[in-house]
C-alpha positions, -999 to 999 in steps of 0.1 A, spaced: 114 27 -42 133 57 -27 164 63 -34 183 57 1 160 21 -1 175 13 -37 210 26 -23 209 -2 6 195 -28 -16 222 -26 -39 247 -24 -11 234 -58 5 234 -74 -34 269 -60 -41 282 -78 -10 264 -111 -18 284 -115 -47 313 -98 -36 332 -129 -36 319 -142 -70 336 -137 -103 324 -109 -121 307 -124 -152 305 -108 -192 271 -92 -182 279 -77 -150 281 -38 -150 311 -20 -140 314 13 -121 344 26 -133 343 54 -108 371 58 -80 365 44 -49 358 65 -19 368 35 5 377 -1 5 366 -29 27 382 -60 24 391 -50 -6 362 -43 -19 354 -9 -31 327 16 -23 324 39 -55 321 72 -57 289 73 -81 276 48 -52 283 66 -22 269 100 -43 238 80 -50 233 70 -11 237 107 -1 210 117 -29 187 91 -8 194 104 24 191 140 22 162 136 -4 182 149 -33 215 165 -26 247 160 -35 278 155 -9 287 195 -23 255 206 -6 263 189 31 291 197 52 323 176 57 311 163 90 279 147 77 294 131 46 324 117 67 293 97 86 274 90 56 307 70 44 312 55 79 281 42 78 284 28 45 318 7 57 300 -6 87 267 -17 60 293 -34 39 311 -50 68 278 -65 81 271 -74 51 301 -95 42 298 -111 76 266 -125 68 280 -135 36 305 -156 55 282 -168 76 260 -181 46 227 -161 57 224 -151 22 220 -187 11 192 -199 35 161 -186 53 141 -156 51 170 -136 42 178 -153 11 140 -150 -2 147 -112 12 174 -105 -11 158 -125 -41 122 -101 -37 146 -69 -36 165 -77 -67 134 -88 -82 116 -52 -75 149 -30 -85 146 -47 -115 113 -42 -123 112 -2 -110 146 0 -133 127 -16 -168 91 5 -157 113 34 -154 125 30 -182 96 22 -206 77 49 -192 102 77 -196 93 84 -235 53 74 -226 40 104 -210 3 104 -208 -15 126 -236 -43 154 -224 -64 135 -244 -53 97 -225 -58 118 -194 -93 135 -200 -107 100 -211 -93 87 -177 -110 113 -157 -144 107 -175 -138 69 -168 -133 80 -127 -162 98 -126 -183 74 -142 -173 46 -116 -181 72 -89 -206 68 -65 -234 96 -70 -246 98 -35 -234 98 1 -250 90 28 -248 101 71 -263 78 90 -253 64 124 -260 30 142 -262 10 175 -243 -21 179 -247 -49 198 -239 -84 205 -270 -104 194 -297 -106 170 -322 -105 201 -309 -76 216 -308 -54 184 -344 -63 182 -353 -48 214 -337 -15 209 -357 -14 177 -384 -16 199 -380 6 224 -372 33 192 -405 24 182 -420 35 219 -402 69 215 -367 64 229 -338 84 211 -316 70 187 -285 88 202 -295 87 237 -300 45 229 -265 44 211 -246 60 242 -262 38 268 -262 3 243 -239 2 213 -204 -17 217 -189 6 188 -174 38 196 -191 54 175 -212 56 210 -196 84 221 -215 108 191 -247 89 194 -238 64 169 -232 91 143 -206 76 116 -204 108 93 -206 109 57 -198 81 33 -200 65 2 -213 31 2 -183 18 -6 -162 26 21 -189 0 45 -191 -40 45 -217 -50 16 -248 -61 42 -246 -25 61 -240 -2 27 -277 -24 13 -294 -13 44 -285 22 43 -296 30 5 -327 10 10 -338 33 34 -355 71 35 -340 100 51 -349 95 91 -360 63 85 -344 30 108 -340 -4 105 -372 -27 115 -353 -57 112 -313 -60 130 -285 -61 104 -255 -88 107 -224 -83 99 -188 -96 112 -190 -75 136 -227 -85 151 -256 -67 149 -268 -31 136 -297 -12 143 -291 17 117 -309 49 108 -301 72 79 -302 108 86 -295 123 52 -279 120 17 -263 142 -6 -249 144 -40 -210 138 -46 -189 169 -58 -163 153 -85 -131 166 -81 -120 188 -112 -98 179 -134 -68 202 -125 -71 186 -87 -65 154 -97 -43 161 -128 -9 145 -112 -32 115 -101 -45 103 -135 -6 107 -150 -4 78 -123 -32 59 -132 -28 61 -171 14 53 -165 4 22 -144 -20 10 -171 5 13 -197 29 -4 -176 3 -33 -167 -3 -37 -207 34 -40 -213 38 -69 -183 8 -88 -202 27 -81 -233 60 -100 -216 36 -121 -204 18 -133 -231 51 -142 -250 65 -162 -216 63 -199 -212 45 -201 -176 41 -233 -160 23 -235 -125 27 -259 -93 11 -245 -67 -16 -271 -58 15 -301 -68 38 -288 -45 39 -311 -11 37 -287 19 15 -258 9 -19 -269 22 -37 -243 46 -37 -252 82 -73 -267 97 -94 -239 104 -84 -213 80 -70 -201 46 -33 -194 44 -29 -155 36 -14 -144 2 22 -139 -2 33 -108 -7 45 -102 -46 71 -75 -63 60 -43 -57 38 -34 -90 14 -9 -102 -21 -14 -100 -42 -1 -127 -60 10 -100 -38 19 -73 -5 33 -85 24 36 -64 36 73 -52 69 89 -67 96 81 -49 101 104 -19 129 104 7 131 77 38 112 93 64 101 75 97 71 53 101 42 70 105 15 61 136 -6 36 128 -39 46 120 -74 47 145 -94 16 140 -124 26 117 -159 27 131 -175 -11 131 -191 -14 96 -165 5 76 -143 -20 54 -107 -33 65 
């Protein structure tokens, strides 16, 4: 979580219990206020750790007057809201509530992986066995192959048939397939087996260079004629290129050991299929919640990087490639 995202969490958690008694555990930030609101004070080490999140790292020294007098304003008006729909009891009921609960629940687990990864920096030696472990689950070969698609079983078998009679594969694929691939002949590029829906990846590696499909290939998105063009042996990255990488990986392991660890010593009871109301809808399976931000073994998160707008959704990925 970036800083100015942890910065506006806190602010919306602080104003929730703005009102409440300050317990023996809660933490005090003895330093001065740079406003009040309400009565309520913005701190100074809070109001410095907003303008780290903002500017990606500075302090209010590095910006001029002018911006850090908005930085603060906006801050007040945050709080204000805030307080408002504390009055208003929106922190107590509907999405918002659950909203604040997932936030505190991920700044608290960032804050303890933080910390019991700081003195747990991976070894050369954890990160050379790491890389040998990646490359051994890498695929050895990718493949360039393109496709015609088309709407029915039937209809994929008479293109096979007129390829049979002569016809061209990419002249066929621009006149009959529904994917846009179309527009390159059906070419799709190189790719690892992986990156395509199971029943399309099996066709392509059980056939030979310049070889097609005899028999039309189904999958959720109807049905593929496909020929392979050629294949190629994968270049592993070295080491040094993926360096930073692995750090991630072997970090996010360490931390996935230590949850089982807290795990292991919990007492977890589960409900899920006794609770009244949480039965998928006829005619389909409800979508899994989304859970605390955590580290995959897998997939570790990036480092923390400054709020920056959303970036433009990505092109929709030729037909057979996975979601």
């Amino acid at each position: 979580m970036n800083h100015l995202r942890l910065a506006l969490v806190l602010l919306a958690l602080a104003a929730v219990t703005a009102c409440q008694p300050k317990s023996a555990g809660t933490v005090s930030d003895n330093s001065p206020p740079v406003a009040t609101v309400n009565g309520a004070a913005i701190s100074r080490n809070f109001y410095d750790f907003y303008i780290k999140g903002i500017t990606g790292g500075k302090s209010p020294a590095d910006i001029t007057p002018e911006q850090r007098d908005v930085a603060l304003d906006n801050l007040i008006r945050a709080q204000i809201v805030a307080e408002q729909a504390v009055k208003d009891g929106l922190d107590k009921s509907g999405d918002s509530a659950y909203m604040l609960e997932l936030a505190r629940l991920n700044v608290l687990q960032q804050a303890v992986q933080d910390r019991y990864l700081k003195d747990r920096q991976p070894t050369e030696q954890e990160l050379r066995a790491e890389y040998e472990t990646q490359l051994a689950a890498m695929p050895k070969t990718e493949y360039h192959a393109r496709h015609i698609l088309v709407a029915t079983e039937p209809f994929a078998q008479k293109i096979i048939e007129r390829l049979d009679k002569g016809e061209k594969f990419d002249v066929l694929a621009k006149s009959e397939s529904m994917d846009s691939s179309k527009n390159n002949g059906g070419d799709l590029g190189w790719f690892t087996p992986g990156r395509m829906v199971p029943e399309f990846a099996g066709a392509v590696m059980a056939l030979k260079p310049g070889e097609y499909t005899h028999k039309p290939i189904q999958t959720q998105y109807g049905w593929h004629v496909i020929q392979l063009l050629e294949t190629r042996e994968v270049t592993p990255p070295p080491f040094e290129q993926v360096r930073q990488r692995l750090v991630q990986v072997v970090q996010a392991k360490k931390f996935r050991q230590y949850q089982d660890e807290l795990l292991r010593s919990a007492k977890v009871e589960k409900f899920l299929d006794k609770t009244a109301g949480t039965a998928p809808a006829a005619g389909g399976s409800p979508a899994a919640p989304a859970a605390p931000a955590a580290p995959a073994a897998s997939a570790p998160p990036a480092p923390p990087a400054p709020a920056a707008p959303p970036a433009p959704a990505p092109q929709q990925p030729p037909s057979p490639k996975k979601n």
